[in-house]
N, C-alpha and C positions, 0 to 999 in steps of 0.2 A: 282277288281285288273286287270291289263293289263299283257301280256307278250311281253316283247319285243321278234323278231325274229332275225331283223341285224338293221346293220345303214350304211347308204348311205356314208361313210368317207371312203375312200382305206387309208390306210396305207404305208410308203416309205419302212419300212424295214419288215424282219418275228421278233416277239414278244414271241421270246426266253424266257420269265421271265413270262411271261403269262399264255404259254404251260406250262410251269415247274410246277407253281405253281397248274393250274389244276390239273396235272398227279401227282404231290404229295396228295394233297386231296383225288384224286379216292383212290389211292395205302393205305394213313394209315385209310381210312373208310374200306378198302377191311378187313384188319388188325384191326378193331378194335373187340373187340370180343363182342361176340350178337347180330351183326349191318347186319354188308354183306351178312349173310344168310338167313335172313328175309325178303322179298320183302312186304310183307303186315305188317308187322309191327306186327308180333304177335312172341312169345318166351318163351322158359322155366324158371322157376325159377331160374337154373343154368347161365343160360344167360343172366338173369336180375342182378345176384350175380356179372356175372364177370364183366358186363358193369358199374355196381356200381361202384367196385373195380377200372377200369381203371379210369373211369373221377373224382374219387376223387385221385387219384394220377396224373394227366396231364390235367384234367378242372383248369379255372379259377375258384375260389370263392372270391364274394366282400369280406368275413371277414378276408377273409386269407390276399388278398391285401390291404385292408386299416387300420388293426390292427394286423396284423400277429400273427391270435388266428390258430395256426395250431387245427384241431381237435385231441380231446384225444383216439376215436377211430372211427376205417373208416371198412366200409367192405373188408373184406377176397378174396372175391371172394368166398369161399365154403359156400356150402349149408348144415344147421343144422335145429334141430328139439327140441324143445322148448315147454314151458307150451302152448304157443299160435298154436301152429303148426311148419310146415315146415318156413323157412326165411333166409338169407344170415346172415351170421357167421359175428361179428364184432369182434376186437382186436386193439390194440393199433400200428400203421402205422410202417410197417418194413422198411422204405424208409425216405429218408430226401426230403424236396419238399420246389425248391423254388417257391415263390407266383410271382414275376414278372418273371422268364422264364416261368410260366404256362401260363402266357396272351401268349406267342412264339404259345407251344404247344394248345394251345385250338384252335388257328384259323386254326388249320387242324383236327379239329374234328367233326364231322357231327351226329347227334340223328337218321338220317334215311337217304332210298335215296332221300326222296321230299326235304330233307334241301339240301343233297348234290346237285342235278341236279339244282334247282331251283338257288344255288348261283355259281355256275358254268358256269350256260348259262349267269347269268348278266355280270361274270366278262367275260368268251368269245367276250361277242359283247360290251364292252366299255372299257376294261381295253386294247387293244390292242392300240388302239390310245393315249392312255393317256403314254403308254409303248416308243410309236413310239416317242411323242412329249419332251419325259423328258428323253428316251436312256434308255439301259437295269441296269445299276446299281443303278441313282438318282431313277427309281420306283421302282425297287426292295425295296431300303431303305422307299421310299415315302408307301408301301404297309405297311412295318413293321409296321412306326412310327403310319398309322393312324386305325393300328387296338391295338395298343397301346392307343392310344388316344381313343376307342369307349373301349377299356377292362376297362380301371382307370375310364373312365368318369362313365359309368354304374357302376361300384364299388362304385365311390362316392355318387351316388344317391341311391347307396342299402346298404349302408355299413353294416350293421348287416346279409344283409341276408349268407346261407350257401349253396346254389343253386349252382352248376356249370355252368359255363357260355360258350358254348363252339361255334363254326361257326365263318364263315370267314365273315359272314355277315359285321360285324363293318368293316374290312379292308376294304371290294368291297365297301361300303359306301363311304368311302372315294374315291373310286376311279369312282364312279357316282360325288360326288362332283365336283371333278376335271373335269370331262368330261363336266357338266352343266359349269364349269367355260370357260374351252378352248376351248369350240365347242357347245355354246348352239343353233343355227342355224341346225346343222347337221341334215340330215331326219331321224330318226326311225322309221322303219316297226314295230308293232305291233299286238297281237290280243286281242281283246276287248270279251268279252264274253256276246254277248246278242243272243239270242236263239242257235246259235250254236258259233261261234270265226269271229267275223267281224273284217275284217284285215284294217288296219287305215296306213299312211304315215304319221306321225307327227314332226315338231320340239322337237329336243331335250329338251328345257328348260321347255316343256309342259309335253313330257312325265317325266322326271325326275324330276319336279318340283312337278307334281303329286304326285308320287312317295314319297318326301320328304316331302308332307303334310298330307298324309296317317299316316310316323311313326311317324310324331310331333304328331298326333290325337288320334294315339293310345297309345303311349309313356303315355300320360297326364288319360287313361283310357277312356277315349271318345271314342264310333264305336266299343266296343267290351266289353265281358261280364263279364270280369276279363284280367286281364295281362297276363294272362296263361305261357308260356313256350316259348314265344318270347321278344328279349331283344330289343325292337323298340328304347328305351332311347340311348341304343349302335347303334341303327342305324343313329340318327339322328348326338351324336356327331362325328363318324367318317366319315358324309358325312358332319359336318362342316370344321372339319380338313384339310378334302381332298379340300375346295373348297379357306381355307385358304393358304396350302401349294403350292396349282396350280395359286393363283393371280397372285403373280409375272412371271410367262411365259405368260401372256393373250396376251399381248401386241405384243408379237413375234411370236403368232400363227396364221399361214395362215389357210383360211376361209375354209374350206368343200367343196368339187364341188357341185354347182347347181345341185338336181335331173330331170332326166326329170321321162316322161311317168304318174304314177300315181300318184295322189297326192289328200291326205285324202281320198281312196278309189275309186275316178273316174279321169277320163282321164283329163292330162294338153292340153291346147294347143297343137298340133302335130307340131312337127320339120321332115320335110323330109330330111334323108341323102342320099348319094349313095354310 
């Protein structure tokens, strides 16, 4: 897996809608309870109670969106004590919950900070251009619809399941699509991780492209040991979305400046200025 660091594309205006969206992320993961205090990932049973409780009240669930089977009981939030032992208290849902505004609420909901950081740096260094090329309100709406489109698509291909589906991941998807669509020349810095992080200059449709053949691979179960607890299937449809929605401006988008200096990790040509 690579990380991107920046990309070689300046930007005409500041990305108003980009900021926002990060600094909502940090602020309801700060707020979600059992999450923000935990830096290793470790927690009490009470705080596994109340994390339950939250994300079956404001996760997505395939079942709930594509048959609207609300569950008959969710957990409490408190912690009881049972034939089995200690366990989070369940009862029948004191809340009415709609199943399409929870695809809204889920893509501001994070399982840890590696979810949080890891999708916050992508949309930092590609959602600003993508922001800049379409104005602050068409991707504001362009964000919504294509993590709309990564929540229903992953529902329709899980439909039974009762999982919570939560991360912005699907939305930034779409907006890697879009980026591969309107700038796939653009350079990106990366680091590549072979004995320690070997830092790469790459075209965008390379690394992105990469990228997009990763979650097809793992989507399908291929390159990993189970599906585990990542919704790749959501990542693949909301970076088709995004790459659908961004065609028609291709045409209009002016090219990336040529980088100089380094390129794939050694020295271009030298240009002397004064």
């Amino acid at each position: 897996m690579v990380i991107p660091v920046h990309d070689v594309n300046p930007v005409r205006r500041t990305p108003w809608v980009t900021y926002a969206l990060i600094a909502a992320n940090f602020v309801v993961f700060l707020f979600t309870p059992g999450l923000a205090g935990s830096v290793v990932g470790d927690s009490t049973l009470a705080q596994t109670c109340h994390l339950q409780a939250f994300l079956d009240h404001y996760a997505a669930v395939p079942r709930e969106l594509i048959h609207h089977q609300m569950p008959r009981l969710v957990p409490t939030g408190d912690v009881g004590v049972g034939a089995h032992g200690a366990g989070c208290v369940v009862a029948p849902p004191g809340y009415d919950k709609s199943p399409a505004l929870s695809v809204l609420t889920a893509m501001f909901l994070h399982g840890s900070w590696l979810h949080l950081l890891g999708n916050m740096l992508f949309l930092l260094i590609f959602g600003n251009n993508v922001e800049d090329r379409m104005g602050h309100i068409r991707y504001a709406l362009f964000y919504v619809v294509c993590g709309y489109a990564a929540g229903y698509g992953f529902a329709l291909l899980n439909a039974d399941s009762a999982d919570p589906l939560i991360g912005a991941s699907g939305a930034i998807a779409g907006v890697l699509g879009a980026y591969l669509v309107l700038y796939p020349k653009a350079r990106v810095w990366i680091l590549v991780p072979f004995l320690l992080f070997l830092p790469l200059r790459l075209p965008a449709w390379i690394v992105l492209g990469f990228w997009f053949v990763l979650q097809a691979v793992y989507s399908s179960g291929e390159g990993v040991s189970s599906a585990g607890t990542v919704a790749y299937a959501a990542h693949v449809v909301g970076f088709l979305a995004g790459m659908l929605l961004a065609w028609p401006l291709k045409a209009g988008t002016p090219p990336p400046p040529e980088p100089r200096g380094l390129l794939f990790g050694r020295n271009a040509r030298p240009r002397h200025t004064w």
